[in-house]
C-alpha positions in Angstrom: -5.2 -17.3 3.2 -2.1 -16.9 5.7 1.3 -18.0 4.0 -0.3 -17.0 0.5 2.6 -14.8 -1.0 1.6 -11.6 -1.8 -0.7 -11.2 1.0 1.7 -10.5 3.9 4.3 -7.5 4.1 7.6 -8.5 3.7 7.9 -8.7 7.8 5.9 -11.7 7.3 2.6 -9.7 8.8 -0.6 -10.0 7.5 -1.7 -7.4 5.2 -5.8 -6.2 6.4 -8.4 -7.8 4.4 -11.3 -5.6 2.7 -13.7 -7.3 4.6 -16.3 -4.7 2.6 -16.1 -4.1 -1.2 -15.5 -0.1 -0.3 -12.7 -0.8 1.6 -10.3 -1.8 -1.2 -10.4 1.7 -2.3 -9.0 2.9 1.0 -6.5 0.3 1.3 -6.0 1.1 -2.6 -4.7 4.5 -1.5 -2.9 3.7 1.8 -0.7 0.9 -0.1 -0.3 3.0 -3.0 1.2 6.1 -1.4 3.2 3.7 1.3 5.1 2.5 -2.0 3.9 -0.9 -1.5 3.4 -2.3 -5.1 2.8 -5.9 -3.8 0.5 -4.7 -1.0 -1.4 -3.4 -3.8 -1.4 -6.2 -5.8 -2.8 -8.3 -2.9 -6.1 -6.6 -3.5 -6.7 -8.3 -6.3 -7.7 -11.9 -7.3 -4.9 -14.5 -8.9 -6.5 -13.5 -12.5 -7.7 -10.1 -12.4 -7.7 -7.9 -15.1 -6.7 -4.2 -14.8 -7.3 -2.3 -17.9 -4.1 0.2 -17.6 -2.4 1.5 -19.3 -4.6 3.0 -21.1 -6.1 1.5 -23.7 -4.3 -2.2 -22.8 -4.7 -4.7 -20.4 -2.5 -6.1 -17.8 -3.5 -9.4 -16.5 -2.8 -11.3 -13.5 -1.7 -10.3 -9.8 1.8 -10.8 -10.3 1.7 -8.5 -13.9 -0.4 -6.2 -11.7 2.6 -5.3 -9.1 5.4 -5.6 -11.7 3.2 -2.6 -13.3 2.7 -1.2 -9.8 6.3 -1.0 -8.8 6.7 1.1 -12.3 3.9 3.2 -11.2 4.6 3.6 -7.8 8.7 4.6 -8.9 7.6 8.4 -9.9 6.0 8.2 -6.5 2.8 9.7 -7.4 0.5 10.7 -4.5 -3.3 9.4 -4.6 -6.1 11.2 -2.6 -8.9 9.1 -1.6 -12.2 9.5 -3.5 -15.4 9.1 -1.7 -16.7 5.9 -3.6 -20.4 6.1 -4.9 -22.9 3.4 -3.7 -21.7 -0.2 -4.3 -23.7 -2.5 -5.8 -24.1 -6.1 -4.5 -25.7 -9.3 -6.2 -24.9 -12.3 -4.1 -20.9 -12.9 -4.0 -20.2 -10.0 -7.1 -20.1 -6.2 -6.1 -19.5 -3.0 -8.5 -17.9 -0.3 -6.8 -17.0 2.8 -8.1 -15.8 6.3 -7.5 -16.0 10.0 -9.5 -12.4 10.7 -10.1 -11.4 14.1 -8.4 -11.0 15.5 -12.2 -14.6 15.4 -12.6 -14.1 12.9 -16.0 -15.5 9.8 -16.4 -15.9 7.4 -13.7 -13.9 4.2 -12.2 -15.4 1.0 -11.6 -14.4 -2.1 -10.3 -16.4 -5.9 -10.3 -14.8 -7.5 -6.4 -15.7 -10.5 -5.6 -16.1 -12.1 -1.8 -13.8 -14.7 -1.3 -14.5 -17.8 1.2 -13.0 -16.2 4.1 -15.6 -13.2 3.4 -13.1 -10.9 2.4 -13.3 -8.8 -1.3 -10.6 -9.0 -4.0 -10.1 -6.7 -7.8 -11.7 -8.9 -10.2 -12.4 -6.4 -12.8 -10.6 -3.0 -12.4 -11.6 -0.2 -14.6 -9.1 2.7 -13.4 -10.6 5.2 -16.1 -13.0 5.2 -19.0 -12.0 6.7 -22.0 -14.5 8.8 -24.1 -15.1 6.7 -27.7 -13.2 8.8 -30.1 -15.8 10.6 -32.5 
């Protein structure tokens, strides 16, 4: 909603909504390689849950872009990865895409929110194979 912090730019702007559950991946990427930690962070709901680093949890948006900003300060470069088909049950969606390393998967549970936009609920950046 307007005036939320952490959904404008610092210029007082609007950030663009995912107004489909794919397009968080794209903006994902675009906010990620722009350095913008708190423009990443608006993807996701008040209480999401990122499971990063790996094997931990960080929880909430505002942990979410204090991890970002760390992240985002080796300035690592993200290619966009064509996301597989999303699945959609009423408000919940799982979307998804084949990291380019050809391991595993990423998946994420987005939920619409009343203005019809999609938020991170869930965020599943890698999964880890069980050691044996």
């Amino acid at each position: 909603m307007p005036g939320t912090p952490g959904h404008q730019h610092e210029d007082g702007s609007a950030y663009e909504k995912a107004m489909r559950p794919e397009d968080i991946t794209r903006l994902f990427v675009e906010r990620s390689n722009a350095g913008d930690a708190a423009g990443v962070a608006a993807l996701y709901e008040e209480d999401a849950v990122l499971a990063y680093p790996p094997g931990d949890r960080t929880v909430g948006r505002e942990a979410i872009r204090a991890l970002w900003e760390k992240v985002l300060a080796h300035r690592p470069r993200f290619e966009p990865e064509q996301p597989l088909p999303t699945l959609v049950s009423g408000d919940i969606a799982l979307t998804s895409t084949p990291p380019g390393d050809g391991a595993g998967a990423r998946a994420q549970v987005v939920r619409r929110q009343p203005d019809g936009s999609w938020l991170r609920l869930l965020d599943q950046p890698e999964f880890v194979s069980p050691a044996r």
